[in-house]
Phi, psi and omega in degrees: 000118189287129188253121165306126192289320209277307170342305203283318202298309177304319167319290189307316191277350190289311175296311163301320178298347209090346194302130203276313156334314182273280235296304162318284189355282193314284185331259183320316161290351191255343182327277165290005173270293185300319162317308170328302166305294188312326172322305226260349180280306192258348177070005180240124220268314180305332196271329191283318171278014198256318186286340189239038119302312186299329188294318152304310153338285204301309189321314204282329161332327186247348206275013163291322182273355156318099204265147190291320185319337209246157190266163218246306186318289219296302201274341160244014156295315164331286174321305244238294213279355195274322190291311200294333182291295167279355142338288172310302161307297184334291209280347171295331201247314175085064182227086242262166188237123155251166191279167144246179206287335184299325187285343176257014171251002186262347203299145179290136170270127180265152139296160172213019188282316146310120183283125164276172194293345178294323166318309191284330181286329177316307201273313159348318216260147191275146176320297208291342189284293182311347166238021126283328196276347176292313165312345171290329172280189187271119185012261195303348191263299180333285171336312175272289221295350168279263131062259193257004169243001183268317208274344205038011177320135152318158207270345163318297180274007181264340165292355183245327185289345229233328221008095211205149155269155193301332150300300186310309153318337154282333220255004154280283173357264176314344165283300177309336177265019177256303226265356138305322167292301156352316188305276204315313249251315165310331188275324185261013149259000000 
């Protein structure tokens, strides 16, 4: 599916305001192409999504420095290969990386207080269905959607229970809750 330059450009600036809609956008239209890269690099679907939470993490962290002039793909493939790259040093090195807390009180605040379509279809669904359809996902997608809508935990403590940094736990979140409405949304046709 061919993405309108001028469309994608109003997204990337929506995202530079914070809008948590464009960033959702960004998120979805942007997935399987960084996931994709990561597949065919690491041959591994957990280590491939691990890098491209984290790859999403970082953009939105960043994305004031994104220059428009520049391709938005180009730039978190760019992104994506630098984490597989230190991925790598890392585990080469056996040196294991924590966040430190000055760098996790710097982390960008996405907003979240609007429920999205995913919010509304979720809440729609009868207990026992819906926690069928959760076993459906994937661990670690289980793991935040317990997290933060049974247990209600802040995206703080599930980033301190997770120990993860706290983007990334946003940018699981919004995955699992895409790929849950999805779940919700194939059961009712």
């Amino acid at each position: 599916m061919e993405i309108n330059p001028d469309h994608l450009l109003e997204k990337i600036r929506e995202a530079k305001d914070g809008s948590q809609s464009a960033f959702n956008y960004l998120l979805d239209k942007y997935w399987n192409d960084v996931y994709g890269f990561q597949l065919k690099k690491t041959r591994n679907e957990y280590e491939s999504e691990d890098i491209t939470i984290q790859t999403f993490s970082k953009a939105f962290n960043k994305i004031e420095s994104f220059d428009e002039n520049y391709s938005f793909t180009t730039w978190l493939i760019a992104i994506s290969k630098n984490i597989h790259i230190d991925q790598v040093r890392k585990r080469n090195a056996s040196i294991r990386s924590r966040t430190s807390m000055q760098d996790e009180e710097r982390v960008y605040e996405i907003a979240d207080e609007t429920p999205g379509i995913e919010d509304k279809l979720i809440k729609e669904q009868n207990l026992e269905q819906l926690l069928a359809d959760i076993k459906q996902l994937k661990p670690h997608y289980q793991q935040v959607i317990n997290l933060r809508f049974f247990q209600e935990k802040s995206y703080k403590e599930i980033a301190a229970t997770l120990d993860e940094p706290m983007n990334n736990i946003k940018v699981k979140l919004l995955r699992a809750k895409k790929l849950l409405a999805e779940i919700i949304e194939l059961r009712k046709s």
